[in-house]
N, C-alpha and C positions, 0 to 999 in steps of 0.2 A: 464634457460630453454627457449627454443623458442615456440613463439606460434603455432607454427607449431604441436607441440609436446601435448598443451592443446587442439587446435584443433582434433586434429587426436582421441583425446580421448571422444572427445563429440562425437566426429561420429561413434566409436562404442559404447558408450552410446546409442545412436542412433537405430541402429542394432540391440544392445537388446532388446530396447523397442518394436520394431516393431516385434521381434519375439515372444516378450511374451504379444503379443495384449495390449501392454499399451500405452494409449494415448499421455501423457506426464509423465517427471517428473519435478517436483518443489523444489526447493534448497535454502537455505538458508544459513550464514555464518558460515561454518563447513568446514572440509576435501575435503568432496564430492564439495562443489562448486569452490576450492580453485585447484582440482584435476582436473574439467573441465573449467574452467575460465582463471585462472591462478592470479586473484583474491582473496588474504587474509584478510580478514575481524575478529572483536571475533561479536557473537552473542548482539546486540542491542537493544533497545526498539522499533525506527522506521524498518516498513518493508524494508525488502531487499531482493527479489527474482530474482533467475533466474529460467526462464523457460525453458524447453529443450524439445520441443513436439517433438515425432517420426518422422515425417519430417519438414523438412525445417530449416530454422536458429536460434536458441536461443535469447532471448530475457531477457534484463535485466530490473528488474523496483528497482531503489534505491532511497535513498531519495536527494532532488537536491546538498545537500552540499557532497553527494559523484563523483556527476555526473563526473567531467575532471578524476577524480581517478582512478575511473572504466575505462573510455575509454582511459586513457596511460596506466594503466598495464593489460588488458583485452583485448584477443584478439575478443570480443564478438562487433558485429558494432552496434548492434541494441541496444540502452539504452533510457530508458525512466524514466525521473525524476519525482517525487513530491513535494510540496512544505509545510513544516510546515502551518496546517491552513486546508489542503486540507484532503479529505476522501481519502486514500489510499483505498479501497477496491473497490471504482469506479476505478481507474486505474487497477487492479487486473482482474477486468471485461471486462474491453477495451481488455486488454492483450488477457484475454483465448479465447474469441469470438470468434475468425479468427482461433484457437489454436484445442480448443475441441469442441464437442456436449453435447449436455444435459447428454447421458449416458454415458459419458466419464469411463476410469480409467486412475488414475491418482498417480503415486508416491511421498512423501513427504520426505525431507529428515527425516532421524531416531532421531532425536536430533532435531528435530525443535517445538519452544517453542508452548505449548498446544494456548497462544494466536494470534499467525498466521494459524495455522493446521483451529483454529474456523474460521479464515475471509475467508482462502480457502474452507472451506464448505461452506461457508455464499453465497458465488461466485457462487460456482456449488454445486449447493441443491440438483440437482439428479445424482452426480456424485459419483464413489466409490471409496475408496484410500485406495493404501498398502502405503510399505515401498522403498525407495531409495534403500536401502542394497540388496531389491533382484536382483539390475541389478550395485553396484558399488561395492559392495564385490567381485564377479567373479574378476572383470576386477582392481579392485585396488591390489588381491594378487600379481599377476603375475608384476614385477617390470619390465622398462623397464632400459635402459642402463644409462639413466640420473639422473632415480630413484636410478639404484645400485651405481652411482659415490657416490652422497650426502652419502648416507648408508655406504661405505665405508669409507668415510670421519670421517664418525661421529663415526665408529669404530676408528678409526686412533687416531681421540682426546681423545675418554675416553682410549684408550691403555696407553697414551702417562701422561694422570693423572694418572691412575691408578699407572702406576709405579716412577713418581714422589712422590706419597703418600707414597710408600714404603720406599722409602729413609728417610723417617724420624724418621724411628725408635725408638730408645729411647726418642727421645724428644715428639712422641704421647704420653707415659705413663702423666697421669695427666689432657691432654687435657679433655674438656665435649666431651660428642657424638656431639654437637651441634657444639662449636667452631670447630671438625674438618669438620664434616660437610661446614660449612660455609667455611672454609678452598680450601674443592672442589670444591664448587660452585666458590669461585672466581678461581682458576685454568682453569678451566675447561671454565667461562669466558675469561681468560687472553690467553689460547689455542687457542679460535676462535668461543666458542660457541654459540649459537645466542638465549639461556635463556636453562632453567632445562629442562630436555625431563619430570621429575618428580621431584617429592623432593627427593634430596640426603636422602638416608639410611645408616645411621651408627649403628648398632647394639654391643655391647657392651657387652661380657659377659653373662649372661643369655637374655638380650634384644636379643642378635642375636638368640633367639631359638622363637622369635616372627616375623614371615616372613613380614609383614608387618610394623614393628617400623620403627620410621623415623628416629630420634634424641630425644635426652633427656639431662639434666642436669647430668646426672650420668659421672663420670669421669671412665678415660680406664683405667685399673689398669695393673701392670706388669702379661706377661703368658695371659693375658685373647685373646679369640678370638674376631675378630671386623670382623664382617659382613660390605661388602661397597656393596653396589647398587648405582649405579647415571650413567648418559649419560646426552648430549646437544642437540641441536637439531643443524643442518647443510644443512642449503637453504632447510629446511620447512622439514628435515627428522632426526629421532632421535636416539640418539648412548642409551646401553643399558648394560651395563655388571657387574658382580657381581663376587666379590674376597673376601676371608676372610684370614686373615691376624693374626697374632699374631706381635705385634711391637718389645718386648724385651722379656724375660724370658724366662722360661718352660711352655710349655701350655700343659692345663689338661690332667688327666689321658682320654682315647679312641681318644683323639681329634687326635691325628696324623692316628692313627686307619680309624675313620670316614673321615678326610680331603682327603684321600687316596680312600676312598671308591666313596664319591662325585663327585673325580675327575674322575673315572674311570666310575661311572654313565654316565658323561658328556661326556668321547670318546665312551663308547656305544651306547648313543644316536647320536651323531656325525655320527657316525661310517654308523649308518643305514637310516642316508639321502640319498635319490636317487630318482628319476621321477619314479612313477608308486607305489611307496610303498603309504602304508597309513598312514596320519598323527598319530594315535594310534598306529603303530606300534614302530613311534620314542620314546614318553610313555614308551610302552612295555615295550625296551630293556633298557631305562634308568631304570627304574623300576624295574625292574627284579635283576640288581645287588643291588641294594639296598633292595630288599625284600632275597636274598639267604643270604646275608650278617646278615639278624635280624633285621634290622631296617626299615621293612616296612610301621610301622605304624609310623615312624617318616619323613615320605615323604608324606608330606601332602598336596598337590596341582601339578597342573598340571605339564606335563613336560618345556612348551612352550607357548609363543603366539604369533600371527603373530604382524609384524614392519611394520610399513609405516607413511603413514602423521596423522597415531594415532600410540601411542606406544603400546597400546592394539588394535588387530583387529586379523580379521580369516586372514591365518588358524592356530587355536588352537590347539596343540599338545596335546592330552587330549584321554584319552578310549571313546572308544562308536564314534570318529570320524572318517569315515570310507571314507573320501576324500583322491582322489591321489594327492600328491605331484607331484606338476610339476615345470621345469623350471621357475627362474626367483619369487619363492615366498621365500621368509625373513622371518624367525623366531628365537626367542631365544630356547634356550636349557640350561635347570638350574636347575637343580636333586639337592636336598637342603633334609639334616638331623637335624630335630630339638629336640633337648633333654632340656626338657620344666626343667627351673631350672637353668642347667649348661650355655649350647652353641648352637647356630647353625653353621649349617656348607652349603653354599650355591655356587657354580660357574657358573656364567653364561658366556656364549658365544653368539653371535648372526651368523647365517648360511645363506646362501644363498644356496637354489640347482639349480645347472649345471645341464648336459646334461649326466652328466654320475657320478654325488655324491653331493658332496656339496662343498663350499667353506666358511671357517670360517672367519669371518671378526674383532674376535677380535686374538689376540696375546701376549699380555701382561701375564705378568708371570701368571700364576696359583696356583705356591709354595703357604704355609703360612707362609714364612720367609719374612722378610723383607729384605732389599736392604741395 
């Protein structure tokens, strides 16, 4: 990705700020700093801030053993070091002076640990602070062209597992949840992945009627259903998809029933992707088949959530959200039947909406036969 591209997004970062009278916002090593910097960091014990005041040029203060870091993969010019030994919150002080006023408001990012948020008060005592999210949620749904490349990418790999797992057929019976598990993860490694977007989910027979199970010691046994959820991440974006499978045998009595019903969830929410609809709508109509069919109260969470440099972010596909879908925002769609005891039965896709519907980005089979 060119800096051009992390630039252009702090400037309307920017924009927002100034239109929702906020002074600055304040970032630390998360999405948000990594979306305007171009800068990845994981969250640390020394401070690490970027400052982004509504105008003029961003400003980085890191501790000095990041300093050359920051300024080759950062297209940020202004960096200011500390040094173990020093008060970091003098430097924090230096920074805002020039930056805000006393009644400042000032955005922190959403995830930033409660022990920095205290030295940013400490700095500006009569200043008042929201949240990052009210000015990088907008601007992070809507993906841009170098966003949707990775996103397709990362569709492209877990397709490409997915149906490599299928192939193995008989020889899953006996494997643990776990060994297969690990199984995808190195795939999915060996593809091109650059770590888990999550923990692989193998679900296993009644585990798969637990939407959340990861793996377990319980072996797959013939006929049973096997829930998989797992994606990668692909230059900082992450693949997402979910297929349920039977490896050999005859699978349970409803399961073809329900398998059929899920999937048809899945193209009616599909179906009613477009710019201008509302996110609750896509809900609705996944919903809806599965509530006419009988098993409504075994659709137990949402329909969706949005994708980007988090694998959970708005916009949420959920009732009661009454945002338009527009151009260029990424979400899954995964209408999932759990029948607590026997199976679940779960298919996810990941979507992109066009200009005139959506585009699906994953592909891989959706059967439950195996290969």
């Amino acid at each position: 990705m060119s800096t051009t591209d992390f630039e252009r997004r702090t400037r309307a970062c920017q924009e927002r700020l100034r239109e929702q009278d906020v002074d600055a916002a304040v970032l630390f090593p998360s999405p948000n700093l990594y979306y305007a910097s171009g800068f990845h960091e994981s969250p640390g014990e020394r401070h690490l801030f970027l400052f982004v005041p509504s105008e003029g040029d961003p400003v980085f203060l890191v501790p000095e053993l990041y300093g050359s870091q920051v300024r080759d993969e950062s297209w940020i010019g202004e960096v200011h070091t500390w040094a173990d030994g020093e008060d970091p919150v003098e430097h924090v002080r230096e920074i805002l002076a020039p930056i805000v006023s006393g009644g400042a408001h000032v955005l922190v990012d959403d995830t930033m640990w409660a022990l920095f948020t205290q030295d940013l008060e400490a700095a500006l005592p009569d200043a008042t602070f929201g949240l990052a999210s009210e000015v990088f949620d907008d601007l992070r749904m809507r993906k841009d062209e170098t966003e949707l490349d990775a996103l397709r990418r990362a569709g492209e790999l877990a397709d490409s597992v997915s149906t490599e797992v299928r192939k193995l057929g008989r020889s899953a019976i006996g494997m643990t949840e776990r060994e297969l598990a690990e199984e995808i993860e190195s795939s999915l490694a060996s593809a091109g992945g650059e770590g888990l977007s999550f923990e692989v989910i193998v679900g296993a027979g009644p585990n798969g009627a637990k939407p959340h199970h990861h793996h377990s010691d319980r072996k797959i046994r013939t006929g049973e259903p096997v829930v998989l959820d797992f994606g990668a991440w692909v230059d900082h974006y992450p693949g997402d998809q979910t297929r349920t499978v039977v490896f050999a045998g005859d699978p349970p009595a409803r399961f073809e029933e329900v398998h059929e019903l899920v999937c048809d969830a899945l193209d009616a929410g599909v179906a009613a992707v477009e710019p201008g609809v509302e996110a609750q709508a896509v809900d609705r109509a996944a919903r809806e088949v599965i509530e006419d069919a009988g098993y409504g109260d075994q659709f137990i969470h949402r329909t969706g959530h949005g994708v980007g440099l988090d694998v959970h972010e708005p916009p949420y596909i959920v009732e009661g959200n009454a945002l338009e879908l527009e151009p260029g925002m990424v979400f899954s769609v995964e209408p999932g039947v759990y029948i607590e005891g026997e199976f679940g039965v779960r298919v996810e896709d990941l979507v992109v909406v066009t200009e005139d519907g959506c585009e699906r980005l994953n592909d891989s089979p959706r059967t439950w036969e195996s290969l």
